[in-house]
C-alpha positions in Angstrom: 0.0 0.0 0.0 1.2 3.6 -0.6 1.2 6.6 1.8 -0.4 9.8 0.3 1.1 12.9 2.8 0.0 16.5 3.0 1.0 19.6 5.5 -2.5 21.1 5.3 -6.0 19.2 4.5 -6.3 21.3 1.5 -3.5 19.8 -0.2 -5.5 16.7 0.3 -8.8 16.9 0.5 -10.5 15.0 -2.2 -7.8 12.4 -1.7 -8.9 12.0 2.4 -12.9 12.6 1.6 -12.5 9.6 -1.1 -10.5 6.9 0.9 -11.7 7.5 4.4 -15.1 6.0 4.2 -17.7 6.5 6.5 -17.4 9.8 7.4 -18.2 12.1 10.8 -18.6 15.4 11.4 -14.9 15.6 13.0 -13.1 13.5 9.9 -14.7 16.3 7.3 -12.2 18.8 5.4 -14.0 21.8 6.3 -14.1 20.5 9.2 -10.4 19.8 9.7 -9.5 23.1 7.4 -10.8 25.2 10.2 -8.3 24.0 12.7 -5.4 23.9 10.8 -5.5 27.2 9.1 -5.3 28.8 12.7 -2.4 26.2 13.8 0.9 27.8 14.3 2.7 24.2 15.0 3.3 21.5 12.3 0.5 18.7 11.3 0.6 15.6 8.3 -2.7 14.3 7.1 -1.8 11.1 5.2 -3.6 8.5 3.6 -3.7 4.5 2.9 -5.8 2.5 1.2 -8.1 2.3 -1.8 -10.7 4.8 -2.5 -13.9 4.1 -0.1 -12.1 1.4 1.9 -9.2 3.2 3.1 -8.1 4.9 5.8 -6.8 8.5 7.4 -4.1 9.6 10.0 -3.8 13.2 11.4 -0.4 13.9 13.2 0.3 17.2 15.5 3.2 18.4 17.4 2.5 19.1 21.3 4.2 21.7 23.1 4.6 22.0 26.4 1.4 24.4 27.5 -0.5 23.3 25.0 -4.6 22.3 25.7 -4.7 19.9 28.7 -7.0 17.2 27.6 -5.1 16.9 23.9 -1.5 16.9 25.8 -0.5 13.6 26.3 2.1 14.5 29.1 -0.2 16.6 30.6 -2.8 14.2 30.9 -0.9 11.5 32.5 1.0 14.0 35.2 -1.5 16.7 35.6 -5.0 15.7 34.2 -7.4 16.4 36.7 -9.0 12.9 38.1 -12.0 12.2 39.8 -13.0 11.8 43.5 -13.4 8.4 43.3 -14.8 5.4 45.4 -11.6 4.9 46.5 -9.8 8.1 48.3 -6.5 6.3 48.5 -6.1 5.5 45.2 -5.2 9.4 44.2 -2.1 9.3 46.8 -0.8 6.7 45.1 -1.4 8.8 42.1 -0.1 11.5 43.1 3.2 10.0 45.0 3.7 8.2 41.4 3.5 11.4 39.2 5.7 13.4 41.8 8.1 10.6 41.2 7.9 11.0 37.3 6.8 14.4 36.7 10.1 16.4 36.3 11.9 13.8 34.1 9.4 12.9 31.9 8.6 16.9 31.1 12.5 17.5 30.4 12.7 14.7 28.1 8.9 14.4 26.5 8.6 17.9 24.6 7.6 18.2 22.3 5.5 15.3 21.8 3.6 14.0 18.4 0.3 13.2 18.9 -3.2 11.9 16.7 -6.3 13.0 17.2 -9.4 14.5 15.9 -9.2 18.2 16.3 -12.2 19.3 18.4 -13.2 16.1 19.3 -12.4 13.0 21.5 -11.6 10.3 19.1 -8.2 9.1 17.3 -7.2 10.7 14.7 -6.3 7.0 12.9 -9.4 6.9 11.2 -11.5 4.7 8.6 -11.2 0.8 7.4 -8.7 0.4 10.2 -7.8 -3.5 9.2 -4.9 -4.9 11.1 -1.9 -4.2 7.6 -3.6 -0.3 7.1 -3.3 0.2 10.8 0.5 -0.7 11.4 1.1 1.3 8.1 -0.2 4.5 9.7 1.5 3.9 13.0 4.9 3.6 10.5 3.9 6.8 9.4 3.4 8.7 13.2 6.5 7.3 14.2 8.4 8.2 11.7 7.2 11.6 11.7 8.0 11.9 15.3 11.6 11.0 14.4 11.5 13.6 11.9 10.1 16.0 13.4 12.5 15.6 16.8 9.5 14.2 19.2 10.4 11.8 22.1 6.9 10.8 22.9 4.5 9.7 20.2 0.5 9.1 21.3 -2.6 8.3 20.1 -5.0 10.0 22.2 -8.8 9.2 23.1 -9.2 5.8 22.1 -12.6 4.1 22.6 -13.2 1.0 24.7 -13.2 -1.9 21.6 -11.3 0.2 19.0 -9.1 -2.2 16.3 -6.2 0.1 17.8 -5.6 -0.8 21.0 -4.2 -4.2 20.4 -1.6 -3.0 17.9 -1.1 -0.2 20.2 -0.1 -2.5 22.8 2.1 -4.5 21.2 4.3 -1.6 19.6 4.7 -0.5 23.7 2.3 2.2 23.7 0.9 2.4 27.2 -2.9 3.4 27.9 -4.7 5.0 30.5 -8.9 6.0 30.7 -7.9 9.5 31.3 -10.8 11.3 30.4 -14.6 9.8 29.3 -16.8 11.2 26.4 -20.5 12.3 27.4 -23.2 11.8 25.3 -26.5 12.5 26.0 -29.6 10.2 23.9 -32.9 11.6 23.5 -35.4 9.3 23.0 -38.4 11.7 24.4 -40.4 13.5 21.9 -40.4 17.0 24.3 -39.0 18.6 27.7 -41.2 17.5 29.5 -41.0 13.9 28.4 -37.0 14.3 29.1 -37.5 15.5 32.3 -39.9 11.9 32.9 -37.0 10.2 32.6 -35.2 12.1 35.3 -35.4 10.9 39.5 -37.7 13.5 40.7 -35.0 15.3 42.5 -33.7 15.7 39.6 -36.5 16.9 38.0 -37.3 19.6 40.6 -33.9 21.5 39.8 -33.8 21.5 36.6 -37.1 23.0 36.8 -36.2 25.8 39.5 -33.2 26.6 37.8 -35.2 27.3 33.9 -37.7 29.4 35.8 -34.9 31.6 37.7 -33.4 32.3 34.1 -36.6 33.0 32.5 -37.4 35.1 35.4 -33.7 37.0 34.8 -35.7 38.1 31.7 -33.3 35.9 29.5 -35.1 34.9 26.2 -33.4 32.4 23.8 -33.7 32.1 20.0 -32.0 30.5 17.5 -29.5 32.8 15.6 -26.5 32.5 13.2 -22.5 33.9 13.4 -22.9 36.7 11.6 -22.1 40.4 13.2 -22.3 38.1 16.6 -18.7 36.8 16.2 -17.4 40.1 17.9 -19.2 39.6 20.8 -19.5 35.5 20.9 -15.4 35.5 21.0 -15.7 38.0 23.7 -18.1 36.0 25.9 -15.8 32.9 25.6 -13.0 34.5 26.2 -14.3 35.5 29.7 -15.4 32.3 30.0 -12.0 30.5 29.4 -10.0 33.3 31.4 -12.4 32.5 34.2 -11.6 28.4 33.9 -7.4 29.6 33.7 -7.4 29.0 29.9 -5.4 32.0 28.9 -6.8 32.9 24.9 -7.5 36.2 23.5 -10.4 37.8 22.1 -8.5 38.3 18.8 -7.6 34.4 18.6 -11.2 33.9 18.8 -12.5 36.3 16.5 -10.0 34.3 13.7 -11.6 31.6 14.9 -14.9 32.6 14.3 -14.2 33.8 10.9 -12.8 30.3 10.2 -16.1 29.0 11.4 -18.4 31.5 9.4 -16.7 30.7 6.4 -15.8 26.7 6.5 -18.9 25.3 8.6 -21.8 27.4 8.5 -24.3 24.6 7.1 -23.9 22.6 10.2 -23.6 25.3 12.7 -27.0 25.4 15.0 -26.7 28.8 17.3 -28.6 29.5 20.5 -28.8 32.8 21.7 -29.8 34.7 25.2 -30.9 37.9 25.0 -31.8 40.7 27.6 -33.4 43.8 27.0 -31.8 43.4 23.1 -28.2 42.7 24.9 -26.4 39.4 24.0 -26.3 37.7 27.4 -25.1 34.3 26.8 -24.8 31.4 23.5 -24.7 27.7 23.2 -22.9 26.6 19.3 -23.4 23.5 18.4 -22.9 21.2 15.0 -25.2 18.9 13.2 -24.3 16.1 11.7 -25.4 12.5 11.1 -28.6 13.4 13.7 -26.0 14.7 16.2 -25.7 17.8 17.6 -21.8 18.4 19.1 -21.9 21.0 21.5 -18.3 23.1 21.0 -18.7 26.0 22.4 -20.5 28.6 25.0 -20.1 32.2 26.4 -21.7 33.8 29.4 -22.4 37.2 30.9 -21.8 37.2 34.8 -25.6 38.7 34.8 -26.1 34.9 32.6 -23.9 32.8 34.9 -25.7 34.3 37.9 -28.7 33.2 36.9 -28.1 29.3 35.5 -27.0 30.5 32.1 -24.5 27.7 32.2 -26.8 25.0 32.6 -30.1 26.7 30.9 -27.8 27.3 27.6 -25.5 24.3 27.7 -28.6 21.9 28.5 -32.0 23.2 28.8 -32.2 25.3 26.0 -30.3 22.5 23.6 -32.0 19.8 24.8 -35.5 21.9 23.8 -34.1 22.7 20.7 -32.4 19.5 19.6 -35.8 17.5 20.5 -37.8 19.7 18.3 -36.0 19.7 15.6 -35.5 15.7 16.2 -31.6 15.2 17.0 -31.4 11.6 18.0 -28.3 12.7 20.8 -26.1 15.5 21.9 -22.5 14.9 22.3 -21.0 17.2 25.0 -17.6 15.8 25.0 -15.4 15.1 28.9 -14.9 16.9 32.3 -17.5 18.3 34.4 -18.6 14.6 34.7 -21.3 15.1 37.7 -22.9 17.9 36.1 -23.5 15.7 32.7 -24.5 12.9 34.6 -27.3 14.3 36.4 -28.9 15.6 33.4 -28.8 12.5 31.8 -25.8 11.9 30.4 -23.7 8.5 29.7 -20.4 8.7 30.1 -17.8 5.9 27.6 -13.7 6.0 28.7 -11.6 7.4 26.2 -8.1 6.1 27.2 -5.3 7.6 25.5 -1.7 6.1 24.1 1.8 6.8 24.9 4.9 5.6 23.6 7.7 6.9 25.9 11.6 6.7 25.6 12.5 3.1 26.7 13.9 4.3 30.2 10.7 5.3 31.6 8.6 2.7 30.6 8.2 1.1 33.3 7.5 4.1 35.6 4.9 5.2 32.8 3.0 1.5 32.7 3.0 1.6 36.5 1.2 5.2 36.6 -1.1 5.3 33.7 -2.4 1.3 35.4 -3.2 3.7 38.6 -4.8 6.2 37.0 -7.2 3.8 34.8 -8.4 1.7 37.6 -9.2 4.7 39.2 -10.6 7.0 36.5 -12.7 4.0 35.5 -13.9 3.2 38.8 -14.9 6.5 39.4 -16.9 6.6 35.9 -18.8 3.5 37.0 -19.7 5.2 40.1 -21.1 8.1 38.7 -23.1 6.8 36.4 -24.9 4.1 38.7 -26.3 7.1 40.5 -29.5 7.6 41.5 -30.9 6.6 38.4 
C-alpha cells in the first residue's frame, strides 16, 4: 500500500474525503481546514488505502502548555481525576506522578500526537484493518523521528477500537484518562426528558429554567454573523475565568474560520436581555447529532443558570424539536452531565515513551485507569 502525505487538509482533501469512508462530522475537510488554518505548530494528514475502503491519520506536534486534555504529558502528570470510590487510590497517584513528573517533562517535549481536532476520538481513522493500521502507525513514528519528538500518542481511544491491540504490542501504554458524554434523546419534548429524570432531579432542573426566565433571559436561535465580535468576547471571559489563557482576537480568527468553512452545520442559540447578547450555546449537526463546542456567558447569565439553561435546557429543547437523536458534549465536568442524563464511555489515551521510563509510565497510567474507571462506573450508577 502507498502513503499519500499532506501539510495542510487542502492539499489533500478530495484524496482524504475519497478513501476514508464513513465519514463524521470531526473526519470532514471543512471540518479539519478550520483548525489547521489557525495552527501555528506542524500537522501531516496522510492516507492508505483504496478509494472508499481506506483509511486516514492526522499527526500534531504538542508543546509544552499546549490544551490539557489533547497533551498527552499533561494528561498523565496533571489531568485532573476524579474523586473516586476509592480516596487512597489518588495518593498513590499523586506520590507516582511526583516521582515521574520532572523527568518525563524535560525529556517528553515536544510530543507528536493523533487526534481528531475538536473532538475526543483518534485521529487514525476509517477501514482500520490490522496491515492499514500498522502502516499509519509507521507513518506517526516516523514523523516523530523527523520531526525531533520523544513521545509519540494516540489520544482518546474508545473501549473496543481495532487500535488498542496494535497499540499495545508496539509498547504504547494506555490510561482511561478522560470519558466522552453523550447525552440520547429518546423523548419527543422537555417534558418527556425530564420523565425520565429521579424527581430530584426533576425539581432542579425546573427551579433553575424558571430563575433564568425570570432573569428576563429569552433564547432564539440565531447564526455567526455580526455576533462573532461579541461570541469570542463572551468565551473568552469564559476561558480566562476556567485559567485558559486565549485572547479575544484568537477567537474572532476563529470565528471567521467557522463563518466561512462550517456554516451549514452550525446550529446557534442565543440569550438575549433587553436586546443585549447575554449568553450562547454553538453546536454542529451532523449524522442526527448535535456536538456542542462551544458557549459564552455574561456574569448577569452565569448568575442566573446561564450555564446549565444554555448548555442543556435550552439545547435539549431545541435538539428535540427539531428531532436530533443525541447531543454529544464531550469530557470533564462529569457530575454535572451525569445528572442531566448523560452516559459517560472511557476514552483512554496512548503513549509511547523513551525506553527508560517505561516502566514508571506503565505503573502510573495502570493507577490512573483503575481509578478513573472506577470513578466513571460510580457516577453513572447514580441515582438513576
Amino acid at each position: 500500500m502507498s502513503i499519500r502525505t499532506a501539510g495542510r487538509i487542502a492539499e489533500i482533501a478530495d484524496d482524504w474525503s475519497a478513501t476514508v469512508a464513513r465519514p463524521s462530522l470531526l473526519t470532514l475537510p471543512p471540518w479539519l481546514a478550520t483548525d489547521d488554518e489557525g495552527r501555528t505548530t506542524p500537522i501531516r494528514y496522510a492516507v492508505t488505502g483504496p478509494p472508499g475502503a481506506g483509511a486516514g491519520l492526522i499527526a500534531t506536534l504538542t508543546e509544552a502548555g499546549s490544551f490539557p486534555t489533547n497533551d498527552p504529558l499533561a494528561l498523565l502528570l496533571t489531568g485532573e481525576l476524579e474523586a473516586g470510590p476509592e480516596p487512597a487510590a489518588l495518593t498513590a497517584i499523586e506520590a507516582a506522578r511526583a516521582g515521574l513528573a520532572e523527568e518525563l517533562t524535560a525529556a517528553g517535549y515536544p510530543a507528536v500526537t493523533s487526534t481528531l481536532p475538536g473532538g475526543y476520538l483518534p485521529g487514525l481513522v476509517g477501514d482500520l484493518t490490522p496491515a492499514r493500521t500498522g502502516e499509519l502507525l509507521d507513518t506517526l513514528t516516523a514523523t516523530a523521528r523527523e520531526w525531533g519528538c520523544p513521545v509519540v500518542s494516540v489520544l482518546h481511544v474508545p473501549d473496543g477500537s481495532p487500535l488498542t491491540a496494535e497499540l499495545e504490542r508496539r509498547g504504547f501504554v494506555g490510561a482511561a484518562f478522560l470519558a466522552q458524554a453523550t447525552l440520547q434523546l429518546s423523548a419527543t419534548d422537555f417534558d418527556g426528558y425530564l420523565a425520565g429524570l429521579p424527581k430530584r432531579r426533576r425539581n432542579k432542573i425546573r427551579r433553575e429554567r424558571r430563575a433564568f426566565a425570570e432573569a428576563g433571559l429569552k433564547v432564539s436561535v440565531d447564526g455567526i454573523g455580526s455576533r462573532g465580535a461579541q461570541m469570542a468576547a463572551l468565551h473568552a471571559d469564559q476561558l480566562n475565568r476556567y485559567g485558559y489563557q486565549i485572547t479575544t482576537e484568537r477567537l474572532l480568527g476563529l470565528m471567521d474560520r467557522i463563518e466561512r468553512h462550517l456554516a451549514p452545520w452550525c446550529r446557534i442559540l442565543v440569550a438575549e436581555r433587553d436586546g443585549e447578547l447575554e449568553a450562547f450555546a454553538l453546536a454542529y449537526e451532523y449524522g442526527g447529532e448535535l456536538h456542542l463546542k462551544m458557549t459564552g456567558f455574561s456574569g448577569y447569565a452565569q448568575d442566573n443558570f446561564g450555564y446549565f439553561a444554555m448548555s442543556y435546557y435550552a439545547l435539549i429543547d431545541y435538539a428535540l424539536q427539531a428531532g436530533y437523536t443525541s447531543i454529544v458534549y464531550g469530557p470533564l465536568a462529569y457530575p454535572a452531565k451525569v445528572f442531566r442524563g448523560c452516559t459517560l464511555a472511557p476514552r483512554s489515551s496512548y503513549l509511547l515513551v523513551p525506553e527508560p521510563l517505561r516502566e514508571r509510565v506503565r505503573h502510573l497510567a495502570a493507577l490512573i485507569d483503575e481509578h478513573q474507571r472506577a470513578a466513571f462506573a460510580a457516577m453513572g450508577a447514580g441515582d438513576r
